[in-house]
C-alpha positions in Angstrom: -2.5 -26.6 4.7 0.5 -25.5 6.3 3.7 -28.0 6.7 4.3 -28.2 10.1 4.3 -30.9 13.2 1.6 -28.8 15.2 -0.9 -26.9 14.7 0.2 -23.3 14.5 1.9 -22.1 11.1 5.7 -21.1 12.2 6.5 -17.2 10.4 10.0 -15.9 9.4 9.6 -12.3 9.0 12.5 -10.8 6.7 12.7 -6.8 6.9 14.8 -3.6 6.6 14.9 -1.9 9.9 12.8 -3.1 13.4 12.7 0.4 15.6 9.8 2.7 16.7 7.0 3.6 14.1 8.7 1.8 11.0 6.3 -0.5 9.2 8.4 -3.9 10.9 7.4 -2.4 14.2 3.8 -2.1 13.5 3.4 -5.6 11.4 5.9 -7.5 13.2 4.6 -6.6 17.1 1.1 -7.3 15.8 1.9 -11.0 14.9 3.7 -11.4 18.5 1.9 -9.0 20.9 -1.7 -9.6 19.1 -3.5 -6.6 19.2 -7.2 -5.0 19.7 -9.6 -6.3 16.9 -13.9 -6.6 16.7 -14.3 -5.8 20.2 -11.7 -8.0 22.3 -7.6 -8.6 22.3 -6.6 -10.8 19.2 -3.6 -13.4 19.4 -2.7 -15.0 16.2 -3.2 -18.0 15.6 0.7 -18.6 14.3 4.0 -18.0 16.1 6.5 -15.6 14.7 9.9 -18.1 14.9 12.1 -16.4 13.1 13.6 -13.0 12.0 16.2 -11.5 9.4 17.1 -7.8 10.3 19.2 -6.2 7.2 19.5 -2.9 9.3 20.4 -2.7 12.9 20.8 0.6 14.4 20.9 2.0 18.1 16.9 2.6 17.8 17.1 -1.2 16.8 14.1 -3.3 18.5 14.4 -6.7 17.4 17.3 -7.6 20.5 14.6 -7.0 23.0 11.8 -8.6 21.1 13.9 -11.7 20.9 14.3 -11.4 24.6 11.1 -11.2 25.3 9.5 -13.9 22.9 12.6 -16.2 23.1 10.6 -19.0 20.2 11.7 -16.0 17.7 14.9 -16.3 16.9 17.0 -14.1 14.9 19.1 -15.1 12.3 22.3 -13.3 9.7 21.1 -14.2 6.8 17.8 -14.8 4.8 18.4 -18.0 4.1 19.2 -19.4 7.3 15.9 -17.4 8.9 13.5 -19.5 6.4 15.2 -22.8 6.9 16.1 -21.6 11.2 19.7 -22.8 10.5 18.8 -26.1 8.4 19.1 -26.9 5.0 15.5 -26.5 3.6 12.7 -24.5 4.5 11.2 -25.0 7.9 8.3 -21.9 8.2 4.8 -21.9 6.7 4.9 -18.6 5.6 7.3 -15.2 5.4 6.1 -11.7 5.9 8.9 -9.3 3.9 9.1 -5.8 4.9 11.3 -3.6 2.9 10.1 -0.3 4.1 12.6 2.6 6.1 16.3 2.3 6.4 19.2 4.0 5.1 19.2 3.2 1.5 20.4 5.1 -1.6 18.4 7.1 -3.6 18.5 7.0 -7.5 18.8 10.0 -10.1 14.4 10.0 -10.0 14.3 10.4 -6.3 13.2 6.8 -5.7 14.6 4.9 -2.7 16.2 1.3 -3.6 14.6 -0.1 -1.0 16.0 -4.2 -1.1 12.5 -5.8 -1.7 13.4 -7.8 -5.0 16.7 -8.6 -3.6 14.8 -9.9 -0.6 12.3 -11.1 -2.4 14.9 -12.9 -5.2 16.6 -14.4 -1.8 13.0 -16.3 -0.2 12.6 -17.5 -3.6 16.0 -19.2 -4.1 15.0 -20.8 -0.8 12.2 -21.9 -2.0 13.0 -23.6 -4.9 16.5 -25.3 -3.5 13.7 -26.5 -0.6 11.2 -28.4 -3.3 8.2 -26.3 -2.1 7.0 -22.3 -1.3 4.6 -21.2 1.0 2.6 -18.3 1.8 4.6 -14.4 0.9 3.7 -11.1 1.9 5.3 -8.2 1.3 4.9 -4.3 2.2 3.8 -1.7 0.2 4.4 -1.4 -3.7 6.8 -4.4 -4.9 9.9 -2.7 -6.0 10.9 0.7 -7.3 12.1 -0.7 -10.3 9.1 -2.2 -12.8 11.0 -4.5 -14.2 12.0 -6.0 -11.3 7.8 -5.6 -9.9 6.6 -7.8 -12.8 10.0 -10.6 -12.6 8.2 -10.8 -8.6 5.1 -11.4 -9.9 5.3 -13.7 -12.9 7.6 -15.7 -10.2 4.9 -16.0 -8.1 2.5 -17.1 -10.7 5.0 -19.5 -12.1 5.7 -21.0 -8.5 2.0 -21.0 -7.9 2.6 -19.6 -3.9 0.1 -17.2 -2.6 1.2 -13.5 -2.7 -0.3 -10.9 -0.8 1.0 -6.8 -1.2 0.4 -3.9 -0.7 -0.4 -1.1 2.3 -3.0 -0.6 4.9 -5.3 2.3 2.6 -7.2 -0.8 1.0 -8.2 -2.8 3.8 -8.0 0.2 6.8 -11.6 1.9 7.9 -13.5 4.1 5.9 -15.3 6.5 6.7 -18.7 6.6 5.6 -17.9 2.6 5.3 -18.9 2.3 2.0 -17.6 0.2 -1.3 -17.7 0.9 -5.2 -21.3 -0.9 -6.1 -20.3 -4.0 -7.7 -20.2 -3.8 -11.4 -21.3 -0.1 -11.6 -20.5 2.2 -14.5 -17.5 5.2 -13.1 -16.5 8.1 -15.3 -13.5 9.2 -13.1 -12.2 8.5 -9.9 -9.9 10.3 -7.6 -8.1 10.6 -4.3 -6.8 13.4 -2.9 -4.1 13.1 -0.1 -0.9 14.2 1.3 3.1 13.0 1.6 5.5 12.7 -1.0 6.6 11.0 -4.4 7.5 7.1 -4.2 5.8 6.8 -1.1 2.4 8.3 -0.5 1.4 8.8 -3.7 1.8 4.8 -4.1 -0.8 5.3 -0.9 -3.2 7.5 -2.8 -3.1 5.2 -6.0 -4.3 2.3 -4.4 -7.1 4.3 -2.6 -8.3 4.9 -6.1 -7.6 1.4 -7.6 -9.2 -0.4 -4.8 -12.6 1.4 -5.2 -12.6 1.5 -9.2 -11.7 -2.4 -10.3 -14.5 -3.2 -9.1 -16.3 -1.0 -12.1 -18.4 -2.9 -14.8 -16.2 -5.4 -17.0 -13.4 -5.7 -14.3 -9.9 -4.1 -14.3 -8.9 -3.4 -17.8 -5.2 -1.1 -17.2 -4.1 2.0 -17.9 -2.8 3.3 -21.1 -0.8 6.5 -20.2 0.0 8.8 -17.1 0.8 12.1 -16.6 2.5 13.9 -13.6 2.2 17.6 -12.9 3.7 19.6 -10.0 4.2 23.4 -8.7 2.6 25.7 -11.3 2.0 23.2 -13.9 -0.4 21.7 -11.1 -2.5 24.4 -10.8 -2.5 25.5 -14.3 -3.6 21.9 -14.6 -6.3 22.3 -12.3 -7.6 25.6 -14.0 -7.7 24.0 -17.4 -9.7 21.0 -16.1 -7.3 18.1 -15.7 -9.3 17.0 -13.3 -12.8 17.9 -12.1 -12.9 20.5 -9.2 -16.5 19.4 -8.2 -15.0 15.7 -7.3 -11.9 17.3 -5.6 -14.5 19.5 -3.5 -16.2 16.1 -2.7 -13.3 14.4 -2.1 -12.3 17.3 0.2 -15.7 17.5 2.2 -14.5 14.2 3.7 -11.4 14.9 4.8 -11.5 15.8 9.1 -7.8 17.3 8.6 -9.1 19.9 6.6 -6.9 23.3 7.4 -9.5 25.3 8.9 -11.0 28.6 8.4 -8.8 31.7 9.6 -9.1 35.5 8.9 -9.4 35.9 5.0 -10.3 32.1 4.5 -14.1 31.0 3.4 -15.8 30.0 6.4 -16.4 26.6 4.6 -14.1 26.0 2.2 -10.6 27.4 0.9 -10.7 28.8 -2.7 -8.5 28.0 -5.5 -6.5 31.0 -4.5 -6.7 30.1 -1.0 -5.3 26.1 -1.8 -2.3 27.4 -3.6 -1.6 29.8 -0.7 -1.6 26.7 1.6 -0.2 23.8 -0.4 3.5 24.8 -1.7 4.8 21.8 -2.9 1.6 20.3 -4.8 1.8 17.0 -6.9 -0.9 15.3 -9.3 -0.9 12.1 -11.4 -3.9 12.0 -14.0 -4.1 8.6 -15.8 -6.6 7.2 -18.4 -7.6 3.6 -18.4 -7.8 1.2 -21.4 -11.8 1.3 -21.1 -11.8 5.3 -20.5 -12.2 5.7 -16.8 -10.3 9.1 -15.9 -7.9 9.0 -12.3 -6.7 11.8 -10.9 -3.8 11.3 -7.2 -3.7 14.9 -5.5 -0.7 15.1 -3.1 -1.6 18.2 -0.9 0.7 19.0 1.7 -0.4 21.9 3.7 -4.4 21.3 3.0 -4.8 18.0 4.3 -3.0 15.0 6.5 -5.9 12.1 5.3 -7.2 10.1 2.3 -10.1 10.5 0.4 -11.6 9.3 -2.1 -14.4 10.2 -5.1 -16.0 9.3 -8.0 -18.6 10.4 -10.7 -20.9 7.7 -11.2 -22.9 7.1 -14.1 -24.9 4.2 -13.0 -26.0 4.4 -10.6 -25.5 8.3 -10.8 -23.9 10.6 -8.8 -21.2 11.3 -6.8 -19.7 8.8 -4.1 -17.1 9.7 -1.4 -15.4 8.2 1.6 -12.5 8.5 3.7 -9.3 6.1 4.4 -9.2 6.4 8.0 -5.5 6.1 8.9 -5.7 7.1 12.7 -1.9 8.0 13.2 0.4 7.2 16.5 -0.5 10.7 18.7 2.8 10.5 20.7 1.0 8.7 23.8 1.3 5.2 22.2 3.2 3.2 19.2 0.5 2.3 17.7 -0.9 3.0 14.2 -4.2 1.4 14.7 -5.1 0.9 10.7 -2.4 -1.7 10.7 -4.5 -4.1 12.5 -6.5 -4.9 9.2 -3.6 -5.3 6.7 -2.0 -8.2 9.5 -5.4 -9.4 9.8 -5.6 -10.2 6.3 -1.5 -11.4 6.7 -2.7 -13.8 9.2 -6.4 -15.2 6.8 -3.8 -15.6 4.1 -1.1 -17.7 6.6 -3.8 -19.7 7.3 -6.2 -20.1 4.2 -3.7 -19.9 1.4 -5.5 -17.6 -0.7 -4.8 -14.1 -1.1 -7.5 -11.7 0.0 -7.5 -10.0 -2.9 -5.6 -9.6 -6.3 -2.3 -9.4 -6.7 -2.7 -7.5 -9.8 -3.6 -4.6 -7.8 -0.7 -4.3 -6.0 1.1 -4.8 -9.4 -0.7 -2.1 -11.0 -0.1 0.6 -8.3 3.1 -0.4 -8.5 3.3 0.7 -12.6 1.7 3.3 -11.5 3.9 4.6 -9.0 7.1 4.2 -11.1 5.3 5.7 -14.0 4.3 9.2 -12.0 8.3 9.6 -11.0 8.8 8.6 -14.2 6.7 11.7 -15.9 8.2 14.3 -13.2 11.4 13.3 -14.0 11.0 14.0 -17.5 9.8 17.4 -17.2 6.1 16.3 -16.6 5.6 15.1 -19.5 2.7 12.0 -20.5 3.9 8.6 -20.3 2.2 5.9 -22.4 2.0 2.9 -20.6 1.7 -0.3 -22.4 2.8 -2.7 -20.0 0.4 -1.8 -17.4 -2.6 -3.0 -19.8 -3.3 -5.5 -16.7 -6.5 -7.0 -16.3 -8.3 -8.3 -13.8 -11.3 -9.3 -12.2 -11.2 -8.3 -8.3 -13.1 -10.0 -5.4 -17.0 -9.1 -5.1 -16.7 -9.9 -1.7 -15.7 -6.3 0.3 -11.9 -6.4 2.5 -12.4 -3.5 4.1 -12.6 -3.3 7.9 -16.2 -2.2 8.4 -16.8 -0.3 12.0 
């Protein structure tokens, strides 16, 4: 159980930037405001003491947070936010958010974003301290692999729960439906929208989080290939990925573009897709047991997730949505982060991860691999490090409606 003289687990909350819509804002207010969850207004259980704020600008938000909850404290440095000024830890659990800020970008397009060095910084506290407690952290684990798997193997060495990864997992879906347990999947996809390291790390875990739980558990992936522009649609016309399971992937989205003069009354045609979608980008990746992925970044088509599969037992085709219900200009809120903190807050107080970290490993590979491949030309990237395996959580995460 959490180290503490009372009741309530004290949070530090280490992050990159704390203004309007960035990922701090929608985590971080959650843990102090509460927010709307199964029917009525939920306050955590815990009490958000203190914060480390690497970027401050004039959108900056944490000055009048602080004002407003004055147990939160803000602090200059990483170190003195865990230990609030002391010599050894003093919180019961740390919530990292490396996600928005002005950071470089590399030669593959990737932003650095600071979560290893972040992440590298909780953990020297932890270990001058004698103990570790609870760690989340946002999104995929670092744009650098290497740096991804030195987090993780920390973490197992350390023997702290560690929790990753976004809101697609874990948000609504729409129908709300899972991946039967232990069923047999010949391929998988997800088709979405935004761009390279960033939503495709979305759209990978959509995928991931429905196929590990396929017979014989996760198994890895052996080799990834990117295609964009007029590879992509070459790709698409040779069969790179089935068009049947796009279509049904498709028939869930809500933010389809819709029919106008010239278009199919119910659905665009090839021709019709690449008239629409200017910038399109797909990753297709085989497993190590044969399972066939497919991430379909379509700007112009759609603004959602969604998700389908070819089953072969039991057969036929299954299909959901990601419901990701975005801020509409009248409010702040981004509604699908309520499940991610919800699981934040079960693993603050439980000390067991909802589900794998492996997943949010994998994605990560994943991730890097597909800039990878673009970078060089779009050409396949074998993947031996990311033969991870596995065995995910029977029990569904999902927020059911």
């Amino acid at each position: 159980m959490p180290e503490t003289t009372h009741d309530r687990p004290k949070i530090a909350a280490v992050i990159t930037v704390y203004r309007k819509y960035s990922h701090a804002q929608h985590i971080v207010d959650r843990l102090l405001d509460g927010y709307g969850w199964n029917g009525t207004y939920h306050h955590p259980p815990m009490d958000l003491v203190a914060l480390y704020v690497d970027q401050v600008g004039k959108d900056d938000l944490s000055h009048e947070r602080a004002a407003r909850f004055p147990a939160m404290k803000i602090y200059p440095t990483i170190a003195e936010a865990l230990t609030r000024g002391g010599s050894k830890l003093a919180v019961d659990g740390v919530v990292l958010v490396g996600e928005h800020g002005d950071y470089p970008h590399n030669e593959m397009g990737q932003t650095e974003y600071p979560r290893y060095k972040f992440f590298e910084q909780i953990v020297s506290v932890y270990k001058s301290s004698g103990r570790s407690v609870p760690l989340f952290s946002d999104k995929h684990l670092s744009w650098k692999w290497e740096w991804a798997k030195q987090m993780y193997d920390t973490s197992k060495s350390m023997g702290f729960p560690f929790m990753a990864g976004s809101s697609l997992p874990v948000t609504w879906r729409i129908p709300s439906i899972d991946m039967p347990w232990k069923s047999s999947v010949s391929e998988a996809l997800c088709v979405c929208y935004g761009g390279v390291d960033s939503y495709d790390f979305h759209g990978l875990e959509t995928v991931q989080c429905m196929v590990e739980r396929r017979a014989g558990g996760e198994t890895g992936v052996r080799s990834l290939q990117a295609y964009r522009g007029d590879r992509f649609w070459d790709a698409m016309k040779e069969g790179a990925w089935s068009y049947d399971l796009m279509k049904a992937a498709l028939c869930r989205s809500h933010t389809l573009t819709p029919a106008r003069p010239g278009f199919n009354d119910i659905f665009p045609t090839r021709e019709q897709m690449r008239e629409l979608v200017k910038k399109p980008v797909a990753y297709t990746y085989e497993y190590n047991d044969g399972l066939r992925c497919t991430m379909l970044l379509m700007n112009g088509l759609i603004r959602d997730f969604n998700f389908a599969a070819r089953m072969k037992q039991p057969s036929g085709i299954l299909s959901t949505q990601m419901y990701l219900p975005m801020p509409d200009g009248r409010t702040t809120l981004a509604d699908f982060f309520s499940p991610l903190v919800h699981h934040i807050e079960g693993m603050m107080l439980t000390h067991k991860e909802p589900y794998p970290i492996e997943r949010t490993l994998l994605t990560t590979g994943l991730t890097a691999a597909g800039v990878e491949s673009l970078y060089r030309n779009q050409t396949r990237i074998d993947t031996p490090q990311l033969a991870i395996r596995y065995e995910p959580r029977r029990e569904s995460t999902f927020w059911r409606t």
